[in-house]
C-alpha positions as CSV (number, residue, x, y, z in Angstrom):
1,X,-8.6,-15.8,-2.0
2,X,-10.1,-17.7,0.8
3,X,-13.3,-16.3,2.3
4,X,-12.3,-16.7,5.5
5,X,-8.5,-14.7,5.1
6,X,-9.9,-12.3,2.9
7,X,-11.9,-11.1,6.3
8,X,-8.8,-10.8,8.1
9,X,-8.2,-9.6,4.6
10,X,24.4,6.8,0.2
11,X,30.2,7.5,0.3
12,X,29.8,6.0,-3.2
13,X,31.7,2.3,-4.5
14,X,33.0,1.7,-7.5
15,X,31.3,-0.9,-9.7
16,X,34.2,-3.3,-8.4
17,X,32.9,-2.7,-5.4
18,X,29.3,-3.6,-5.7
19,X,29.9,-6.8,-7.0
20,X,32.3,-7.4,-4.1
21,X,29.0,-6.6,-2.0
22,X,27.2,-8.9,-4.1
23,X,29.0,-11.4,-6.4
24,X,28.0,-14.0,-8.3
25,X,25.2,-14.2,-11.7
26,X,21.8,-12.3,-10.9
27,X,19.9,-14.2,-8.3
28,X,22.3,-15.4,-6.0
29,X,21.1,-14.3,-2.6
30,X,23.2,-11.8,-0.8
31,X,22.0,-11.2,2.3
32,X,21.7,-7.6,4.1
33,X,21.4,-7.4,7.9
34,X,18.3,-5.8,8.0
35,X,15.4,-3.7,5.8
36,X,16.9,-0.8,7.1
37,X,20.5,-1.4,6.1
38,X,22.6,2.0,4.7
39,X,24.8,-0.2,2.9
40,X,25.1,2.1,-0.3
41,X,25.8,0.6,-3.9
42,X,25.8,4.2,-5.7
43,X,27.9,3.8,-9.1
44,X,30.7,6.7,-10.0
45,X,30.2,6.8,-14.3
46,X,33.5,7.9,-14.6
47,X,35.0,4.7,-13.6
48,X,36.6,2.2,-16.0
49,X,34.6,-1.1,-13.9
50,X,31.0,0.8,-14.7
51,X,32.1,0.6,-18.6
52,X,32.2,-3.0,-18.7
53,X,28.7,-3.7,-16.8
54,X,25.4,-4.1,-19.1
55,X,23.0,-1.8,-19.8
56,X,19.5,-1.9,-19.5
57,X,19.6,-2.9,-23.3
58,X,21.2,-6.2,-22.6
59,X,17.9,-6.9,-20.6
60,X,15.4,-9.8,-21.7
61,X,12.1,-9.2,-21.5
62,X,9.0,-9.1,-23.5
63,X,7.6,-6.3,-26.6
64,X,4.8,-4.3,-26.1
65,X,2.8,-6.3,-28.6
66,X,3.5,-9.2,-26.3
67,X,2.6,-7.2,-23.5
68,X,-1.0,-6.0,-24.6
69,X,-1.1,-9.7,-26.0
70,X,-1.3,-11.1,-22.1
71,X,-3.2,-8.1,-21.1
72,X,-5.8,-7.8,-23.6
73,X,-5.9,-11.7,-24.9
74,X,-5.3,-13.7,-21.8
75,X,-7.1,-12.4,-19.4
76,X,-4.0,-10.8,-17.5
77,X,-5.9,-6.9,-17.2
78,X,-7.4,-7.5,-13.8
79,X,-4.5,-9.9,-12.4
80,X,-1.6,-8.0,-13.2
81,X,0.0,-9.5,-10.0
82,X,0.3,-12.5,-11.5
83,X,2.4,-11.8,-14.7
84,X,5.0,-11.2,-12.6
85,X,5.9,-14.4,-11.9
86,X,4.9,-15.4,-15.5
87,X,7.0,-13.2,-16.9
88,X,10.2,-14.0,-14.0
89,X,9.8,-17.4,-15.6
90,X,10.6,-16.6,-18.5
91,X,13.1,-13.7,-18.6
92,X,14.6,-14.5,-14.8
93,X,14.5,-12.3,-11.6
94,X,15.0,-8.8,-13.5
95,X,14.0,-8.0,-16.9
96,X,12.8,-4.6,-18.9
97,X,9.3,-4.0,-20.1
98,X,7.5,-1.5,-22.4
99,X,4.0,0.0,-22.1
100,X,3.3,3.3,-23.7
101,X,5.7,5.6,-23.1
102,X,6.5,3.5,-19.7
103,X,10.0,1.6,-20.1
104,X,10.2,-0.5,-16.7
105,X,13.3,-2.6,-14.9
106,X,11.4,-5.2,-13.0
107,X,12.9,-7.2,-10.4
108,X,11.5,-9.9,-8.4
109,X,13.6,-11.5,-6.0
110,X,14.5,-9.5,-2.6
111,X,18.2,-9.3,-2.8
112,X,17.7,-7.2,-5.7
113,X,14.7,-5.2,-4.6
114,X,17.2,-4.4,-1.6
115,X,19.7,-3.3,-4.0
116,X,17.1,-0.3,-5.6
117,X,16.7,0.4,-2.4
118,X,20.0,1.1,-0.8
119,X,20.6,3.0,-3.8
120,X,17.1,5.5,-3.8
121,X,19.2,8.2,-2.5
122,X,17.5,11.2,-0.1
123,X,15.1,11.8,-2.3
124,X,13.6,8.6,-4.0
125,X,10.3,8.8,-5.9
126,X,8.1,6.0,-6.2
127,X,6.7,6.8,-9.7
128,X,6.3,9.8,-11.9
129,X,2.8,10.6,-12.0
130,X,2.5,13.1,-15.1
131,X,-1.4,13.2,-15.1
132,X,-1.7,13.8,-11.2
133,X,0.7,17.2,-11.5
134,X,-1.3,17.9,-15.1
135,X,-4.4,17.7,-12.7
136,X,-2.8,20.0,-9.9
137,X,-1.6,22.6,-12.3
138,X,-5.4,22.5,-14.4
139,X,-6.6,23.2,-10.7
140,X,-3.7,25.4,-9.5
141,X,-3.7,23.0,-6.3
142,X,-0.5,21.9,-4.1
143,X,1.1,19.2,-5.3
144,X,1.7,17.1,-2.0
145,X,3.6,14.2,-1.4
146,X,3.2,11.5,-4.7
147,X,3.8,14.4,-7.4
148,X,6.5,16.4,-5.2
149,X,10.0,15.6,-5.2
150,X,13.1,16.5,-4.2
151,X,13.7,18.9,-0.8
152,X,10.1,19.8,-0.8
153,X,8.9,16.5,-1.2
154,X,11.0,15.7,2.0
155,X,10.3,19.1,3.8
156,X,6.2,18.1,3.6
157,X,6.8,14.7,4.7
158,X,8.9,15.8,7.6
159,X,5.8,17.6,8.8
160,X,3.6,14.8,8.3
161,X,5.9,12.4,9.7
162,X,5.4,12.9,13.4
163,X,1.6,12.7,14.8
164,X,1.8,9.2,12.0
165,X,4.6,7.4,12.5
166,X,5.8,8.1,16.3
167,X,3.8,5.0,18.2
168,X,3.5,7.1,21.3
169,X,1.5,10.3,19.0
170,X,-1.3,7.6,17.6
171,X,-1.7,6.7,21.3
172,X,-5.0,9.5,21.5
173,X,-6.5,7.8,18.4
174,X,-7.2,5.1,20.0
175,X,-10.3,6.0,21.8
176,X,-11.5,7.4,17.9
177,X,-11.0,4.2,16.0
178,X,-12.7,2.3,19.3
179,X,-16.0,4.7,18.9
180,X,-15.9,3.5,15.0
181,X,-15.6,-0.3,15.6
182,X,-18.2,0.1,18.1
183,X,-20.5,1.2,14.9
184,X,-19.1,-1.4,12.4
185,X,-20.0,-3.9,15.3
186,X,-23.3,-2.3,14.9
187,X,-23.4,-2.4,11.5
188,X,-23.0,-5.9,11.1
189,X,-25.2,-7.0,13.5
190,X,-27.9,-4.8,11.8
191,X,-26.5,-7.0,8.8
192,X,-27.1,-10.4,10.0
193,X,-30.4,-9.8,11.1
194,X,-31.3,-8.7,7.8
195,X,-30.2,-11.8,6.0
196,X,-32.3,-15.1,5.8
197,X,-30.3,-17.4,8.1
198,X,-29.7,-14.2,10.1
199,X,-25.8,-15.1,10.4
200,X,-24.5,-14.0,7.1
201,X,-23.2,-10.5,6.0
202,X,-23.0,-10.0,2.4
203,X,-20.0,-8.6,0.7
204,X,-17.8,-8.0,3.4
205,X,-15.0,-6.5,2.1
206,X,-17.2,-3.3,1.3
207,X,-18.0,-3.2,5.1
208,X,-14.7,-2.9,5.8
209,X,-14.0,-0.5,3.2
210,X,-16.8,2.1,4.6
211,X,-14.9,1.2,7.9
212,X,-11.6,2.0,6.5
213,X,-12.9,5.0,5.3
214,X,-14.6,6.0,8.3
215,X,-11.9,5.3,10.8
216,X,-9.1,7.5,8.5
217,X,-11.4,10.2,8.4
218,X,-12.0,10.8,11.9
219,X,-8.8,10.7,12.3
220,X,-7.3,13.1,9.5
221,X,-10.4,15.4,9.3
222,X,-11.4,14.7,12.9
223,X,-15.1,14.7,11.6
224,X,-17.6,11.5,11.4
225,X,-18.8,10.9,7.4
226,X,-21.2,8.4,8.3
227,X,-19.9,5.6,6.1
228,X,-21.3,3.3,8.6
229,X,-25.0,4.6,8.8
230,X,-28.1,3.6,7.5
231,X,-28.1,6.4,4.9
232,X,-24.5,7.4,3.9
233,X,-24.5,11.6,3.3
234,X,-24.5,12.2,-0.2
235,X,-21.1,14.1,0.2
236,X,-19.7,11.2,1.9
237,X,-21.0,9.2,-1.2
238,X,-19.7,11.2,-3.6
239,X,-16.1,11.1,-2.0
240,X,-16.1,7.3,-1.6
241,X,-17.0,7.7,-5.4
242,X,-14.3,10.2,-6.7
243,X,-11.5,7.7,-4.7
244,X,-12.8,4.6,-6.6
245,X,-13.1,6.4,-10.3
246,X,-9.8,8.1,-9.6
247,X,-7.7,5.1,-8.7
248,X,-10.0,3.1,-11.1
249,X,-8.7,5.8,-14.0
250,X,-5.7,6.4,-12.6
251,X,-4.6,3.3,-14.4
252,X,-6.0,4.1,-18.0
253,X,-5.3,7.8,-18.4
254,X,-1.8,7.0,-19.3
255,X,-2.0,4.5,-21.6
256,X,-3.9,6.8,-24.3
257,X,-2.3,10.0,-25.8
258,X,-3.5,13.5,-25.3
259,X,-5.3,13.6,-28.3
260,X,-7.9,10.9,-27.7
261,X,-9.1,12.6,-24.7
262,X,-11.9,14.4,-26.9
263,X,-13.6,11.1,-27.7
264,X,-12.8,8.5,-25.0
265,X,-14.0,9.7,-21.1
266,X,-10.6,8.5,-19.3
267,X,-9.5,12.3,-18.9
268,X,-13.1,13.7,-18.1
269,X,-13.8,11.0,-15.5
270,X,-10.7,11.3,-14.1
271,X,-10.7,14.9,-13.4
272,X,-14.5,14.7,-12.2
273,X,-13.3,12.8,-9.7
274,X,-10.4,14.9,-8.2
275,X,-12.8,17.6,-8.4
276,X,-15.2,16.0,-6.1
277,X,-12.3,14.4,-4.0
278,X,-11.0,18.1,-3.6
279,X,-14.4,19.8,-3.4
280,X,-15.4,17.3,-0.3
281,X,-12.1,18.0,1.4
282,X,-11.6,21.6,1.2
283,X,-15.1,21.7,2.9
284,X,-14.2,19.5,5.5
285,X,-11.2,21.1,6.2
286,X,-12.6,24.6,6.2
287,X,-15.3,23.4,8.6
288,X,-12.4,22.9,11.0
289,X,-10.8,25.8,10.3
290,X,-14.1,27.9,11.5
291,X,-14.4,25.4,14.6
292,X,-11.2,26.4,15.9
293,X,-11.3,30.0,15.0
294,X,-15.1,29.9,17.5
295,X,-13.2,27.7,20.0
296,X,-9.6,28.2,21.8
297,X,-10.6,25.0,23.5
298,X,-10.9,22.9,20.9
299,X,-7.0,23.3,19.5
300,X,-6.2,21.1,22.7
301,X,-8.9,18.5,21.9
302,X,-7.8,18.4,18.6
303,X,-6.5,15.3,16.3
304,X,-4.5,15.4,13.0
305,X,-5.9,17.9,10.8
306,X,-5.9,20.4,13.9
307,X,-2.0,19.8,14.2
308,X,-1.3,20.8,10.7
309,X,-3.2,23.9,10.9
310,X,-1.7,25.2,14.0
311,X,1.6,24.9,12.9
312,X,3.5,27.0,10.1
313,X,5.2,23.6,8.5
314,X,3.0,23.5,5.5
315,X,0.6,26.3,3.5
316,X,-2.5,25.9,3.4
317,X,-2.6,24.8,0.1
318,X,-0.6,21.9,1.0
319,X,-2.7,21.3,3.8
320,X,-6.0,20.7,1.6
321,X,-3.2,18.1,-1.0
322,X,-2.1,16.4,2.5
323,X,-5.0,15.8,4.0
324,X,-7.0,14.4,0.7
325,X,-4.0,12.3,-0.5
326,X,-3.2,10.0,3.1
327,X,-6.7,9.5,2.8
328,X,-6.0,7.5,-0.8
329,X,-3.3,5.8,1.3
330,X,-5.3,5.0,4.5
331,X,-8.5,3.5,3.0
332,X,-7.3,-0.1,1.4
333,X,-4.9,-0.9,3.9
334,X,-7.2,-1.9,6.3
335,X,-10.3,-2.6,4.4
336,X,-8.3,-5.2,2.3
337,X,-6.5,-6.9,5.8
338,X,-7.4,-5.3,9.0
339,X,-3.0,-3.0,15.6
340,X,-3.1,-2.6,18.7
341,X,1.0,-1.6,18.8
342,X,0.5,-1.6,22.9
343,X,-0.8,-5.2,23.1
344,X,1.1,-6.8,20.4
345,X,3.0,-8.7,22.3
346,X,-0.3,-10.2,24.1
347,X,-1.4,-11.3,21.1
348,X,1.5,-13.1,18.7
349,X,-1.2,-15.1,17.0
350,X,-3.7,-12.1,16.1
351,X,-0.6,-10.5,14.7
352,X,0.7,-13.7,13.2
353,X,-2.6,-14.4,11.0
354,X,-2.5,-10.3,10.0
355,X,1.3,-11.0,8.5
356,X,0.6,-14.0,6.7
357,X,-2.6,-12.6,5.2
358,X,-0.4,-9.3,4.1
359,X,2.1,-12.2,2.6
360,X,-0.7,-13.6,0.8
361,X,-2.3,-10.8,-1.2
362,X,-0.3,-7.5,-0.6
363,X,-2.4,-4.7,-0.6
364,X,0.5,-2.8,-3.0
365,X,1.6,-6.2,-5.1
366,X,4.0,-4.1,-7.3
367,X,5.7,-0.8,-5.7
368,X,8.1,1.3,-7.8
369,X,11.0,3.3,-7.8
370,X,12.3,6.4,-10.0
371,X,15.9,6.9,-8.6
372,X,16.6,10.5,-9.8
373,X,19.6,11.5,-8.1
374,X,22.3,8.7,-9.0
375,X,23.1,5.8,-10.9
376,X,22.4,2.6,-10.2
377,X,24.5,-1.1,-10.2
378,X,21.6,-3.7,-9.7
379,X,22.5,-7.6,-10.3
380,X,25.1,-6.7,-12.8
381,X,23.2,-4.1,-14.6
382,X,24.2,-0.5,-15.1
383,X,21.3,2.5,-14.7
384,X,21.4,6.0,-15.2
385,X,19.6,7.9,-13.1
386,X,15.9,8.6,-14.0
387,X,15.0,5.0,-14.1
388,X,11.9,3.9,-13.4
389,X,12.1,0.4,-11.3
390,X,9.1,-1.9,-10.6
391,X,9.5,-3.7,-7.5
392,X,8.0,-7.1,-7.7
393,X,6.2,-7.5,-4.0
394,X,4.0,-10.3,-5.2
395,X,6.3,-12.2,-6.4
396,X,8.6,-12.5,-3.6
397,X,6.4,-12.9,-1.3
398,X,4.8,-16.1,-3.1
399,X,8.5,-17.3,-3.6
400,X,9.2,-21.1,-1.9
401,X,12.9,-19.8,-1.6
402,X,11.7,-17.2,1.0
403,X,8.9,-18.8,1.9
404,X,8.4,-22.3,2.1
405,X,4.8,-23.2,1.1
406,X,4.3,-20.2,-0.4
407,X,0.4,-20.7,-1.3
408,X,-0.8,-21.8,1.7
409,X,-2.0,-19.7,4.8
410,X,0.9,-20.6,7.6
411,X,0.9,-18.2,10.1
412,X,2.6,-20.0,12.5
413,X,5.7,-19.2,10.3
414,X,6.0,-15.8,11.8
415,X,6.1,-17.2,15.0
416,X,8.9,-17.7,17.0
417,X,9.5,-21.2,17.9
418,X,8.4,-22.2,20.9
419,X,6.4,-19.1,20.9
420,X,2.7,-19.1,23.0
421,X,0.0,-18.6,20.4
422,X,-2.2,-18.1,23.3
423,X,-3.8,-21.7,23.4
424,X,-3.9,-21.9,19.6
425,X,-2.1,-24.7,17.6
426,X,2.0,-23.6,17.1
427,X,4.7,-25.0,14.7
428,X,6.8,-22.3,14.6
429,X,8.8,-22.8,11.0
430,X,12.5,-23.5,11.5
431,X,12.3,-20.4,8.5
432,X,10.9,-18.4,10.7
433,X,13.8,-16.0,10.9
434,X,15.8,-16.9,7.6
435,X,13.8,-15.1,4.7
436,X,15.3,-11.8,3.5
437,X,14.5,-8.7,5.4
438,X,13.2,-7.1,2.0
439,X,11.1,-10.4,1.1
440,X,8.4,-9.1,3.1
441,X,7.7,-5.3,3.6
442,X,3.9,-4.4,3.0
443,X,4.2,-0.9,4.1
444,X,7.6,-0.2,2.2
445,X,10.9,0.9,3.2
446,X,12.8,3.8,4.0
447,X,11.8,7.3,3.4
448,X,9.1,6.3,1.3
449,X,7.7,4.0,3.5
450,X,3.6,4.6,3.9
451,X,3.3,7.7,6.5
452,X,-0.2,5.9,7.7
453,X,1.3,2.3,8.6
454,X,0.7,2.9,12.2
455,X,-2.7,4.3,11.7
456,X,-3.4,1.4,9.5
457,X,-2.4,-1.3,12.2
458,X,-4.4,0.6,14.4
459,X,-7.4,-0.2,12.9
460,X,-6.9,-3.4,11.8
461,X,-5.7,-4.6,15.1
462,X,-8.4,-2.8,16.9
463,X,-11.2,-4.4,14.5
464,X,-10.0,-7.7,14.6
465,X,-9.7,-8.4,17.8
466,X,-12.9,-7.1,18.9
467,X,-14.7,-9.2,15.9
468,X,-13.1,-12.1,17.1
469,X,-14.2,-11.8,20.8
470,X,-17.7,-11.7,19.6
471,X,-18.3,-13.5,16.4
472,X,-17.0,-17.1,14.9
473,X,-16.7,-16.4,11.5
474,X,-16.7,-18.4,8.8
475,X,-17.6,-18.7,5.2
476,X,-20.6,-19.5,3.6
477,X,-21.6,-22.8,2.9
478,X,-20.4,-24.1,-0.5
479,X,-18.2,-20.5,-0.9
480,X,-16.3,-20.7,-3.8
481,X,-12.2,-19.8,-3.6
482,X,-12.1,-16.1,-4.6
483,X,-9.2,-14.8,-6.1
484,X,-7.9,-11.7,-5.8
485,X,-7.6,-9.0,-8.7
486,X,-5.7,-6.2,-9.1
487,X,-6.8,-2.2,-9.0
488,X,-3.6,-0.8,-8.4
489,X,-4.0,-2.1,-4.9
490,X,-5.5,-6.2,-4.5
491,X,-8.6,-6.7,-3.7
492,X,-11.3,-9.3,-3.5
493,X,-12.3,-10.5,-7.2
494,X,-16.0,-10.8,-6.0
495,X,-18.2,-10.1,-3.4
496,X,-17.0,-12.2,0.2
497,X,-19.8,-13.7,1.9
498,X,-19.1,-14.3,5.9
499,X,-21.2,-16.0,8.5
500,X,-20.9,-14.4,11.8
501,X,-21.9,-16.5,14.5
502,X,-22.4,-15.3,18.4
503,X,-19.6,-17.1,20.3
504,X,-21.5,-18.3,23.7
């Protein structure tokens, strides 16, 4: 990863049907209209066409041993993003995997993502997560929106859906996020002058993370934390701390069984940490609670949290769950990239540079998909329901068919030709507009899209611009290329060093 990016850093068809839709051998590209096409490629068992499809046991792909081979042996733990293409080389665009008890169809080109898709149903679910609802039920907590499913999964995203994704309702966080730029402004400045050539800021990326942090917090909690102070509160600390051991852990307590968990610390940790996620935001959300019950006035004032609470939508229970868990959502999104949705279209460059860098290193570089209400027809291949799918985002994105110089940082591409960039250098791609709608969707798709994307613009728009009207920034001299690794979300693979110079 380049220093300098890494700143920015439904009815049904028969199977005859389907491959009318989309004929031709897995991986010829069949194009849908747009991301948010309704075309539906659900499969009816009982006909005679679905009998003659493959299964998911005509599937190549590689054994477990094999797996934990490139895993364990070849360095492939912290870069998991980048076995999928090793592995698309080998066994084509869609092929099964083992881990555990995990049996995964991965696909990796966007005409077949779009296919798992279009076929999710009402109710799709990204992933089982068995050790999140063990955690919940240990606790007798809510379960919330990544372990429900079904109607009340959808009934407690319908109330969270409005003061998120409506870009008129994020208009009042504006002046919120503003106050905490102003103190990352502050922070790095503070920074530089600390440094020896009083221009460099040390590991950046962690700067943005407290900002991230900060930002989503005042937002969601409508409460400072102080991530961006001198001296961080040690509650503040210790929630930064239960996120990164539980998404750290997240990844390992499933791989061992049950019984190990009285000799290796996965389990423990893991639990330590959603207790101190929980403890930190039952407190913060009870604080508010009081604050309201002293003050009429301060319903009208109020943000996010104040608009759950003064509505009968969700329990209070699933308050506490909602609250905690789109703050695991908000936090990377920006401090791995950091919108200004009303000046967007003042700025096609700004938002240009923010695509491309999202292109680049996704923030989410594999999604997934546990269809659980129908079968599935995807590139020739019949699936009952209850499969789990891996949606390859990496992958795609770094493909020359959709993207032509995939490795390279382009962001004229996503410029219109002709296009003003605002005095900055333009060569709109004739590509611009050709790649497939599903090649390039770092927020997701559908009903499962991520509730916070507007939030998450917000902030990095917000951030970004105001950086850039003070500061030139650029990397250290002789910065090394740092790649990115993998902790469920991408992230820097070591520390990024930026200059900041005053512009005159």
């Amino acid at each position: 990863m380049r220093p300098a990016v890494a700143a920015v850093s439904s009815g049904r068809l028969s199977a005859l049907g389907a491959r009318v839709l989309c004929s031709g051998p897995v991986g010829v590209r069949c194009r849908s209209s747009s991301a948010s096409s309704s075309t539906d490629l659900h499969v009816d068992t009982a006909t005679s066409e679905t009998e003659k499809l493959k299964t998911i046991d005509d599937l190549p792909g590689p054994s477990m041993s094999k797996t934990l081979y490139w895993i364990l042996c070849k360095g492939y733990a912290d870069k998991a993003h980048l076995m999928q293409d090793l592995q698309k080389n080998l066994y084509g665009p869609i092929w099964r995997s083992r881990f555990g008890h995990y049996n995964l169809v991965n696909v990796a080109s966007a005409e077949l993502i779009s296919q798992v898709i279009r076929q999710e149903g009402r109710y799709p679910v990204r992933a089982l997560l068995p050790h999140w609802k063990e955690y919940k039920d240990l606790r007798g907590q809510a379960y919330g929106l990544h372990v429900d499913t079904g109607p009340n999964w959808y009934r407690i995203r319908s109330a969270l859906n409005p003061k998120m994704l409506k870009l008129q309702e994020v208009r009042p966080y504006v002046s919120v996020i503003l106050q905490v730029v102003d103190d990352l402004l502050r922070r790095i400045e503070l920074l530089r002058e600390k440094s020896p050539d009083k221009t460099t800021v040390p590991d950046i990326a962690s700067e943005f993370y407290k900002f991230g942090f900060e930002g989503i917090s005042a937002i969601l909690f409508e409460t400072r934390l102080g991530c961006l102070e001198e001296e961080v509160p040690k509650d503040t600390q210790r929630f930064i701390k239960g996120l990164n051991d539980m998404m750290y852990l997240s990844g390992l307590v499933p791989l061992f069984p049950k019984w190990t968990r009285s000799f290796l610390p996965f389990w423990k940790g893991f639990v330590q940490a959603w207790d101190d996620l929980s403890d930190v935001s039952r407190k913060l959300v009870e604080r508010r609670m009081r604050e309201l019950e002293q003050n009429s006035e301060a319903q009208k004032e109020g943000l996010y949290l104040t608009y759950l609470l003064s509505n009968d939508k969700l329990s209070l229970a699933e308050v506490y769950t909602s609250i905690m868990e789109l703050m695991l959502g908000g936090v990377d999104t920006t401090s791995n990239t950091l919108s200004w949705p009303y000046d967007l279209s003042q700025m096609p460059y700004l938002k240009a540079v923010i695509k491309e860098v999202l292109r680049l290193y996704p923030v989410v570089p594999g999604n997934a998909r546990f269809v659980a209400e129908n079968d599935l027809i995807v590139g020739g291949y019949w699936f009952p329901k209850e499969t789990q799918f891996h949606l390859c985002h990496y992958s795609v994105c770094h493909s020359a068919e959709e993207f032509p110089e995939p490795e390279n940082f382009i962001p004229e591409r996503w410029l219109r030709p002709g296009e003003s960039a605002g005095g900055a250098y333009s060569r709109a791609l004739p590509t611009v507009n050709k790649h497939h709608p599903y090649s390039y969707i770092p927020f997701g798709v559908g009903v499962r899209a991520c509730v916070g994307k507007r939030v998450a613009e917000l902030e990095m728009y917000l951030a970004l611009s105001k950086l850039m009207q003070r500061y030139q920034v650029c990397p250290e001299d002789d910065a090394p290329v740092i790649e990115p690794k993998t902790r469920t979300l991408m992230i820097p693979g070591s520390p990024v060093n930026l200059r900041f110079l005053h512009r005159a």
